[in-house]
C-alpha positions in Angstrom: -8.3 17.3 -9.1 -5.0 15.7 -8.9 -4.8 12.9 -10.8 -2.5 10.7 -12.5 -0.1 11.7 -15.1 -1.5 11.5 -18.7 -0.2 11.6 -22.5 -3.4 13.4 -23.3 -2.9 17.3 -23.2 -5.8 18.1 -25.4 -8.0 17.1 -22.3 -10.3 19.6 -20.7 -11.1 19.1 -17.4 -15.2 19.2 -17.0 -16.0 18.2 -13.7 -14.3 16.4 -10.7 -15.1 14.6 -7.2 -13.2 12.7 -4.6 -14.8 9.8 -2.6 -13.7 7.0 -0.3 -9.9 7.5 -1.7 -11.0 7.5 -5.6 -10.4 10.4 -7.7 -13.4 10.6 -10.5 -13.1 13.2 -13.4 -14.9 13.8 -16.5 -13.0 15.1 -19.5 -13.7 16.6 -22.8 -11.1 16.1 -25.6 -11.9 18.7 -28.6 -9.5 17.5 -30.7 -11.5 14.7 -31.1 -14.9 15.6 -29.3 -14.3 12.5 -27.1 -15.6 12.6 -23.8 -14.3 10.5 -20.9 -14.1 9.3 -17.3 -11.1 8.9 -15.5 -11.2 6.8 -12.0 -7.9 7.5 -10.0 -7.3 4.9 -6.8 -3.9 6.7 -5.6 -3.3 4.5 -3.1 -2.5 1.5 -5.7 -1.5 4.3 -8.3 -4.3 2.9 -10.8 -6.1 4.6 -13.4 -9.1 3.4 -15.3 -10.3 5.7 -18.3 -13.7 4.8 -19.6 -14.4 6.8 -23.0 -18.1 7.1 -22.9 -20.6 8.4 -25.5 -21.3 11.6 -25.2 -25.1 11.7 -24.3 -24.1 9.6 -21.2 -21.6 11.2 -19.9 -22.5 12.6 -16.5 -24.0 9.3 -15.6 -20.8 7.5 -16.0 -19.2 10.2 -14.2 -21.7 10.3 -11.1 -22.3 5.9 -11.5 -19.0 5.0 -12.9 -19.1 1.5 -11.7 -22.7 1.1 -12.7 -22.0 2.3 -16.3 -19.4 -0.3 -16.4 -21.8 -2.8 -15.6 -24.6 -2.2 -17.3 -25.7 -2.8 -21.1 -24.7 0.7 -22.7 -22.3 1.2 -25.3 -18.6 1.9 -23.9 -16.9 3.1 -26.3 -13.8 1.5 -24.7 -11.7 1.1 -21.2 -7.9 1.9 -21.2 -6.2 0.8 -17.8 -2.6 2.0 -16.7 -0.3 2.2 -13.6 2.5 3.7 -12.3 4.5 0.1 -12.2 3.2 -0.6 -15.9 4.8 2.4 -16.8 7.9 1.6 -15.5 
């Protein structure tokens, strides 16, 4: 998947989907053992990276929006773009 730059190189790549213009990847980070979700919307060049607990992983990577929504625990939500790096 080709998604937008990131700081993290540890990051492995787990799965990865495309739909409706929104890049959705799960990664695993074993430095750490954190696992997260990265939504991509290249045509605003936005990034949301939800770090998610590692039992519920592929449902925030197939229901990303949902996960946000609901009651769960999210570990946290980082959000970055091209113009904030800038």
């Amino acid at each position: 998947m080709k998604t937008a730059p990131t700081n993290d190189t540890g990051r492995r790549e787990l799965a990865g989907r495309a739909s409706g213009g929104l890049e959705i990847t799960l990664y695993w980070n074993p430095t750490d053992d954190s696992i997260s979700v990265e939504l991509y919307e290249a045509s605003i060049e936005e990034t949301i990276t939800i770090l998610v607990a590692p039992d519920r992983a592929l449902e925030a990577f197939h229901h990303p929006f949902a996960y946000l929504a609901s009651d769960y625990d999210i570990v946290g939500v980082l959000l970055s773009s091209a113009a904030q790096a800038s």
